[in-house]
C-alpha positions in Angstrom: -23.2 -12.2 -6.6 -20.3 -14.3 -5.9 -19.4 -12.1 -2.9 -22.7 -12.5 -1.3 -22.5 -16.3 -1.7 -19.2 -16.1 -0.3 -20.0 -14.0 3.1 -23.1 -15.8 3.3 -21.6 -19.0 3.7 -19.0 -17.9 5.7 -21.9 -16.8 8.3 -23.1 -19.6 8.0 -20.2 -21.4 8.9 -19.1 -19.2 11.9 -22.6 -19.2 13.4 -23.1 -23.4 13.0 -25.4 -23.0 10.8 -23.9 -25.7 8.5 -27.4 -27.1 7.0 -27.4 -23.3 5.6 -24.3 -23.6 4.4 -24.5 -26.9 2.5 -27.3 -25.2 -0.4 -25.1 -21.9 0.0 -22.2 -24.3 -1.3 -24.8 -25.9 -3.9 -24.7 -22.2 -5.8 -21.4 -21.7 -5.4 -19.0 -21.1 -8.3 -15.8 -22.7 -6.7 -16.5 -25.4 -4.0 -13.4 -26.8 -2.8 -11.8 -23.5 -1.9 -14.6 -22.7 0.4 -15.5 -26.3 1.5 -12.0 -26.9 3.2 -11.9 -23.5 4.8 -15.4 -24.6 6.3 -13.3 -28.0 7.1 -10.6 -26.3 8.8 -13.1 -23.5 10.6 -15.0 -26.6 12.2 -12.1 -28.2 13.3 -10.6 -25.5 15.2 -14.7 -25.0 16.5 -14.3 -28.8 17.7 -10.9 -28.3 19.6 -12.4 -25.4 21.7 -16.0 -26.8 22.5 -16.7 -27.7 26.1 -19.5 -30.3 25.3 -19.3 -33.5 23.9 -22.2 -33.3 21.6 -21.4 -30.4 20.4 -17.9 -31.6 19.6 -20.1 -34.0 17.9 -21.1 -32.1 15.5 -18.5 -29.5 14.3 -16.7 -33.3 14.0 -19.1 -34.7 11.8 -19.3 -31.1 9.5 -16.0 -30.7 9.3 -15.9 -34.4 8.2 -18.6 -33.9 5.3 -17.0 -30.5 4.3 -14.1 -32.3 4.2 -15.3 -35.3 1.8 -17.4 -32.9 -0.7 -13.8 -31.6 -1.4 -12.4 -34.7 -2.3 -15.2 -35.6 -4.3 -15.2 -32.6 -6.2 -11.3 -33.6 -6.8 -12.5 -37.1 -7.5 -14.7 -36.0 -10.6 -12.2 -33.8 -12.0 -9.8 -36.1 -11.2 -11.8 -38.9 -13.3 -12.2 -35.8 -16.2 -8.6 -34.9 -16.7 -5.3 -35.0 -14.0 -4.0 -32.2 -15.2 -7.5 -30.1 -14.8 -7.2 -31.5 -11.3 -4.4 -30.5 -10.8 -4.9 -26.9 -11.7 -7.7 -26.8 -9.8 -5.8 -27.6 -6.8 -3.2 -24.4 -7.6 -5.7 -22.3 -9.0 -5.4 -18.6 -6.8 -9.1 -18.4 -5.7 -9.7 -14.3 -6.0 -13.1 -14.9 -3.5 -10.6 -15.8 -0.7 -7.8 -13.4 -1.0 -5.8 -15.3 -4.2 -5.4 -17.9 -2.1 -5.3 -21.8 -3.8 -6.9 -25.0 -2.3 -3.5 -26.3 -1.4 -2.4 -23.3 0.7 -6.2 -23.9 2.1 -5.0 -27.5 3.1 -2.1 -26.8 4.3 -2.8 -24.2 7.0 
């Protein structure tokens, strides 16, 4: 099940199809893993589009794909630092063991 949700919203993300992807993320069991890998796809999509509304809009994804991460952070955050803070270096087996921060970083 979790693989499904997981190359579904990747689709989803690859093709634009970003409204599909924001109730994919909804039943997800990680969020921030997948939400800044959906940041970082849409900003490379924005530095290679030819139109400006179009640029537009990977811009303003990649902007709310962006925030849902750091309000995901933001509750855990307000729960417990040091749950946060394993969130953040937790290996994420969906996505190849990799963590949010190595996400991030790239």
């Amino acid at each position: 099940y979790d693989y499904v949700l997981r190359d579904l919203f990747l689709w989803a993300i690859l093709m634009n199809r970003t409204d599909i992807a924001k109730v994919l993320l909804c039943f997800m069991k990680y969020r921030i893993c997948p939400a800044l890998i959906a940041t970082k796809v849409l900003k490379e999509y924005y530095k290679e589009a030819d139109y400006g509304h179009l640029q537009d809009g990977y811009l303003e994804n990649a902007k709310y794909f962006e925030q849902y991460a750091i309000n995901c952070l933001d509750k855990a955050d307000d729960y417990s630092t040091e749950l946060a803070c394993e969130i953040i270096l937790q290996q994420n087996e969906l996505y190849g063991y990799v963590t949010c921060l190595q996400v991030y970083l790239i």
